[in-house]
Structures are given as C-alpha cells and as structure tokens.
N, C-alpha and C positions, 0 to 999 in steps of 0.2 A: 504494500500500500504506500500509496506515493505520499510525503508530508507538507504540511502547507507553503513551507517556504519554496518547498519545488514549486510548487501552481504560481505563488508570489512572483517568482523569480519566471517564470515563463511569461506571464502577463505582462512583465516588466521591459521585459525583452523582446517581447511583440512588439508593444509601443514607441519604445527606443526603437525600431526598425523601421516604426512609419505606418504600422499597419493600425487598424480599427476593425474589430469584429462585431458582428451581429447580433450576436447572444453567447454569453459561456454556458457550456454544456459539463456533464460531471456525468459521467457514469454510476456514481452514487444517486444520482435522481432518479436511475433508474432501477434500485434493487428490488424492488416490489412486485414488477412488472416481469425482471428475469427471474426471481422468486416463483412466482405464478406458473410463468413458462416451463419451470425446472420442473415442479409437479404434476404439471402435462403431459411431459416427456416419461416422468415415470407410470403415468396414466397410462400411455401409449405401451408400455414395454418398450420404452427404450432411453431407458434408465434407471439404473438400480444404487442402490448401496453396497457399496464394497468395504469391509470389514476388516481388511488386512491391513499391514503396516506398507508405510511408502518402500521400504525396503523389498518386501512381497513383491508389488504391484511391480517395480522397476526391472525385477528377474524375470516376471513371466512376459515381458514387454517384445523378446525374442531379438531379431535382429536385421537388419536391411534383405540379407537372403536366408533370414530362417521363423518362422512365421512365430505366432505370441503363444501364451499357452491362454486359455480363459479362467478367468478368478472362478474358484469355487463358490464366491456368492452370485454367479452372474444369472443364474435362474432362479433369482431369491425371487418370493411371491413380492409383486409389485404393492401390495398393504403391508408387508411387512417395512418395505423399503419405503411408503409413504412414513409409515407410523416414526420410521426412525431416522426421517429426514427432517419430521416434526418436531423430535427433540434436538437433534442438532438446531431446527431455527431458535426453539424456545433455551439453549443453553444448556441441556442436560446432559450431554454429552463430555469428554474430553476431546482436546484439539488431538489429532492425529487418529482417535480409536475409529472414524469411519468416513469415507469422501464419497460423494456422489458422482459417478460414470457416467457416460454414453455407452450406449448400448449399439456398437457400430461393425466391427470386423474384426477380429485378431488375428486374420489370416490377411489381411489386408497388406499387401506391397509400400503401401504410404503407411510409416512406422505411426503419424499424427492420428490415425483412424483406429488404430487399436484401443479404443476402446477410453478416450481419455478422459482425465479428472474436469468435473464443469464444477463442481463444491467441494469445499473443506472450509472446516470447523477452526475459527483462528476468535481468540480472547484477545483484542485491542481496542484503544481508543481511535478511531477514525476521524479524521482533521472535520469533515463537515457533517458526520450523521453520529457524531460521539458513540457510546455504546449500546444504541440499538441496535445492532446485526449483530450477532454469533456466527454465521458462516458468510462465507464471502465467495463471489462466483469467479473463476479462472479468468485469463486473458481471453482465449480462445472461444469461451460461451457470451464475454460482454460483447466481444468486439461486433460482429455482424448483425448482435439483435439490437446494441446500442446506434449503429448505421442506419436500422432499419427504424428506430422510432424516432429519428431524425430524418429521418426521408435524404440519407446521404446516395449520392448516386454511384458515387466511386472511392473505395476507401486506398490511401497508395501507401504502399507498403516497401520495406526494401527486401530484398533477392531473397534472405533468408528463410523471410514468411509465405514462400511460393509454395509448397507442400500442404500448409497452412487453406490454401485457397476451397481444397476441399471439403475441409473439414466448416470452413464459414460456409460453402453451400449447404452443406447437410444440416447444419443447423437451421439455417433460413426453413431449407425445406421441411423440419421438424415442427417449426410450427406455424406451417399455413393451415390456411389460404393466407396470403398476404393480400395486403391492399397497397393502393399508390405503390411506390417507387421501389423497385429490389435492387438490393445494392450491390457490387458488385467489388469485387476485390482485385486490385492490381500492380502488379510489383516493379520496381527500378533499383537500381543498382546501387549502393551505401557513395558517397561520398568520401572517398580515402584521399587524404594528403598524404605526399611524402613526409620523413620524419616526424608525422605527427599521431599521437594515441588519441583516434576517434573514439573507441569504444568506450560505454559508460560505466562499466565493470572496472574497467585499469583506470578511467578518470578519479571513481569513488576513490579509488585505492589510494589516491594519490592525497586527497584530501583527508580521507582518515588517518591515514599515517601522520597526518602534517610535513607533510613534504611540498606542498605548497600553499598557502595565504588562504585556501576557500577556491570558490567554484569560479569567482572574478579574478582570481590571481593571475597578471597578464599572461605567465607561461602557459595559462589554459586556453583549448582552443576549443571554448566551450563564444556565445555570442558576448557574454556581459565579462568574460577575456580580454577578447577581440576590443572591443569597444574599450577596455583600461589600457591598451598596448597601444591604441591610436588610431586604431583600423576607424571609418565611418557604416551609417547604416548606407549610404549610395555605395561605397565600393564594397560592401557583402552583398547586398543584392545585385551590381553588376557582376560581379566571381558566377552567381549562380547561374546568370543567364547564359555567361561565359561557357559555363562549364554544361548547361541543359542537361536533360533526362535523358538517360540511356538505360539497358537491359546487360550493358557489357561489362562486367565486371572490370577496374581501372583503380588507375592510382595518379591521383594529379598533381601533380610538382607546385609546390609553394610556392613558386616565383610566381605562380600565373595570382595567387592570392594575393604576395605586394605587389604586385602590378598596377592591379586593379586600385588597392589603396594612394600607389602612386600616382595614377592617372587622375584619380579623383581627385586625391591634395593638393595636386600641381593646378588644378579649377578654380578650387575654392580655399587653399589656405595661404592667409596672409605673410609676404617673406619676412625673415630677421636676420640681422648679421650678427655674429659673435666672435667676440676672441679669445680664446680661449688660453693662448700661451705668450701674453701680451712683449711685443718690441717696441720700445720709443724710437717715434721719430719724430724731429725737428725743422717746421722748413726753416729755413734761415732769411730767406727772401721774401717770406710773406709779411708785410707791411698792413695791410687790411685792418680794418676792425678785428673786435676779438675773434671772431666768427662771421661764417656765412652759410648759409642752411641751403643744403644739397637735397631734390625731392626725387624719390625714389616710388616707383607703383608699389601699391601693398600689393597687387597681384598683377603681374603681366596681361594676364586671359582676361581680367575683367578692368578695364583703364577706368570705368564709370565708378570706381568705387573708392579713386581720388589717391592720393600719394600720402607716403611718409617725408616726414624730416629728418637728415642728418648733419651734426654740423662737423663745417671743414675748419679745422684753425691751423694756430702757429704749431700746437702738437696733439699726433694723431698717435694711434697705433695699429700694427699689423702682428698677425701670425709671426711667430718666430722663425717658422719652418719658413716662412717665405723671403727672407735674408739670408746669404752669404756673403761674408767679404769676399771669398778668389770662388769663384768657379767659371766652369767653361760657356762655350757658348749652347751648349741643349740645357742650362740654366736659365728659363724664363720670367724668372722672379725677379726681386729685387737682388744687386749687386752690386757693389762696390764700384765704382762709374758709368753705372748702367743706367737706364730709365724705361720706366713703369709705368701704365696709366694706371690710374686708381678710377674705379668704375664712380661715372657720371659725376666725376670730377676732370682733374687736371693729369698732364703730365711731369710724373718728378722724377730727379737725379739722384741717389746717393752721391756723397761728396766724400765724407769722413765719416768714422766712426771714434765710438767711445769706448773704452773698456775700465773693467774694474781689476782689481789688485790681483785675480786671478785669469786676468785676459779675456774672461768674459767678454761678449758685446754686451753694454748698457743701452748706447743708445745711437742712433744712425742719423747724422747731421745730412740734409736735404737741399736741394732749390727744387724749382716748381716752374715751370713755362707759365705765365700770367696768363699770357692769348691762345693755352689750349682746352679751355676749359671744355667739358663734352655737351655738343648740340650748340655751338656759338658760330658755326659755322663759319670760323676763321680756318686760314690755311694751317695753320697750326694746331688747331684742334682736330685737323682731316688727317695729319700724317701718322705714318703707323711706326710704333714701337718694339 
C-alpha cells in the first residue's frame, strides 16, 4: 500500500510539470465495488479460498514448461469459501492463514493465469480509508475493474505487464455484461537511461539506507530530482517527445537528457559571468570617470527582455587561467604583449606585470585602445585580435 507522501509527492510533480487533471481517482474509492465483484466471482465458481501458506501456493505455481499442481482447496464448496471470505472482511481471520484465488488454469502456459491471488488479509492503517478494510485486493484484480468504472479506454503499461494483459481480460470478462466503455490494456517499453537506476526497488534502497538526501536528492533521477539538479518541466517533457513510445526494448544515453535541458536553458535562462580564480588587472591609460556601464543581453534568443549592466573601470578582473607571461603563439588569451578583446568592450595590451615575494603574478598592468570599443563602429573597433 502506497503512503500518503507518495500520492503528495506525485501531485506535486504533476503540477510542477505543467499538467492539470480532471478529477483524482484512488483505487481505495473503489473497495466496495471490487469487494462485491470478489463475491461474484466466488458465486460463479470461480473463486475460492485457498488455505495454504504463500510458501504452498508459490511451489505448486510449476514453471514456464512444467504446468502448476492445483491447491487442495480449489474444489472447496463455494459457501464455505463465501463464509470465510466473510471473516476475512469482518477481521476474524489472521493475515497470511487464507487468500482468495481465481479460479482460472494451472495448466495454463501464461504462468499469471495459474490460478492467482485477487485477496489477502493485511492489518494496516491505510492513508485514506484508515482501518476499515481487513483485506485488500491485489494489483492484478484493481487494475482493469478500476479502468472499467472509470470508463478508461486504454490503460498503458510497460513491457513487463504484457502476460498480465490476459489475465485483465479474464477478469473484465468475469464480471459482465459490461456497459459503456471496455478497457483495454496496452504495453511500451520502460524508459532506461544509460548509467542510471530507473527501477523503484534499487531507488527505495537507496533512500532507506541513507545513501542519499530523500526521493528529491538531485543524484535521483526520480522528477522532483531532476527538477533540484536544474533540469526544467519544458526540457522533460521535450526528452519524452524526443524519445516517443516504442514496443522495442532500448537504453537511451543521457546526453540526449542534457541536451534537451540545454536546449531549453540556452531559450530561456538569463547569462552571468563569474570568476572564479580572480587576476588583477590595471588599465593604466584609462582616464574616464570611475566607471562606465557595459550592457550585455540577459539572453541572446530573447533581445525583448532588455540587457544587463557591467561596469568597465580602471580595475577589472579575469580568470587566472587566462594569463601567461611567455607563451607561444596557439596561446589565445591574455599574454604578456599581446592583446585581447574583452567581450562588448575594448581592446587591451598586457604591458607589465607584478609579482609577489614568491614570483607569483599579483597583478597584470594594461593599456586599452580608447576607439575600439565593441559596436562603435570605428576602424578600430573592426580589427581582429
């Protein structure tokens, strides 16, 4: 049984994606109704109480080419198996002493049709119907009758639950006639990234060990991850369109994942400059006011969304890594009587430098060309460096 902060957390994640849904649906709204249905089934003979332990049931279940054995209670009288479907609902039971079957094949080639568990007896609090239920109905029996009283048309599944597909007919077909819409089951292929653990078995794991922050810790590549590492909801949902629905089992390379995030960012996020490993430098020639404000687009792709300011003065800083005093000429940085433009600015010369007691450079003494400033459309601000 799923707990509320999972449902929290899905809703959550919808929304952050951009989406709006119609009405939330809970398979718990409909115990009543699969309750009903379960009784039916054992009405019909075809479904009984089984008595055994899950250990029992799991050996006589046989094998892909060797067929099942049948439970010694499978010809239980259907009153007996109401009467003691009754105490499992009303609680008189222990959890494990009896599950309710389908009543289907155990010579059946699809190992899901042998004969599978639709009830068991489980003592919990359940996030939205607290402890009114004592048994609770399988995956397998919600999934197509919950389809079916939602008038779902196509329920999509991935690759694994393609065996599965049977067994949601037989049910349907258990308890017609139907009306309106029969739903049908249809499967695609899992979504595998390179390097990355989709499944939510090794996810759990990884969070109950504490081996990562919770289900948002960005090493997860769970949505509300994705979304703390920096991804957006546009470049998840382009990946998927990306990537569309296939039946072919695949494995898709992460890079196509940032891509997409890059494609996107590079739209719509505003640029910044930093420095991270700061050099002084000095023009020596600039006479100016203290400053003079250099405007820069916050984003290239969108010019309507106005510019930043930077200011140029007498001292500025670069990257460390982008000075040398000696190097050759495939050095296209700054260099010891070389010159640089400085983006949407001017062009400067290193002239001198400065160093400290350990030879260090402190700091890199400059000139600047006045008339090449960038976009002043002087001949000087045309030539190339």
């Amino acid at each position: 049984m799923e707990a509320k902060e999972y449902v929290d957390a899905i809703k959550s994640d919808i929304k952050w994606l951009g989406f709006k849904w119609d009405q939330e649906c809970y398979a718990s709204d409909y115990f009543k109704k699969l309750h009903d249905w379960a009784v039916s089934l054992i009405e019909k003979n075809l479904a009984y109480i089984d008595s055994q332990s899950s250990q029992e049931i799991a050996s006589q279940k046989g094998t892909p080419t060797k067929e099942g054995t049948p439970s010694l209670f499978r010809e239980r009288p259907k009153e007996e198996s109401l009467k003691i479907f009754k105490d499992m609902f009303e609680g008189k039971t222990k959890p494990g002493e009896h599950v309710l079957r389908a009543k289907i094949n155990m010579s059946s080639p699809n190992m899901v049709m042998r004969d599978p568990v639709i009830y068991r007896s489980i003592i919990s609090n359940h996030h939205r119907t607290g402890n009114a239920w004592k048994i609770y109905p399988m995956y397998d029996w919600t999934h197509g009758e919950s389809d079916y009283i939602e008038q779902v048309s196509h329920s999509l599944c991935t690759l694994e639950f393609e065996p599965h597909r049977e067994l949601y007919d037989w049910f349907l077909d258990s308890i017609g006639p139907l009306k309106g819409v029969r739903p049908k089951q249809r499967e695609f292929s899992r979504l595998n990234l390179s390097y990355t653990i989709t499944s939510k078995r090794n996810l759990a794991r990884l969070v109950e060990e504490n081996l990562v922050d919770g289900w948002d810790d960005p090493r997860m590549p769970t949505i509300s991850g994705l979304r703390n590492r920096g991804y957006t909801p546009e470049s998840l949902k382009m990946f998927a369109l990306t990537v569309g629905v296939s039946k072919r089992e695949s494995v898709i390379d992460v890079s196509l994942l940032e891509f997409c995030a890059r494609t996107h960012l590079n739209e719509v996020a505003p640029r910044a400059m930093a420095v991270i490993n700061p050099l002084k430098l000095t023009i020596t020639n600039y006479e100016k006011k203290p400053f003079e404000e250099i405007k820069f687009e916050i984003n290239p792709q969108k010019k309507e969304i106005g510019a930043r300011k930077i200011k140029f003065s007498k001292t500025i800083y670069i990257e460390r890594d982008d000075f040398k005093e000696a190097a050759d000429d495939n050095f296209f940085r700054l260099k010891t009587g070389g010159e640089v433009r400085l983006k949407k600015a001017y062009i400067i010369k290193a002239t001198e430098v400065l160093k400290d007691d350990k030879g260090e450079v402190v700091e890199v003494l400059c000139e600047y060309d006045k008339k090449s400033k960038s976009g002043s459309n002087t001949p000087e601000s045309n030539r190339k460096v």
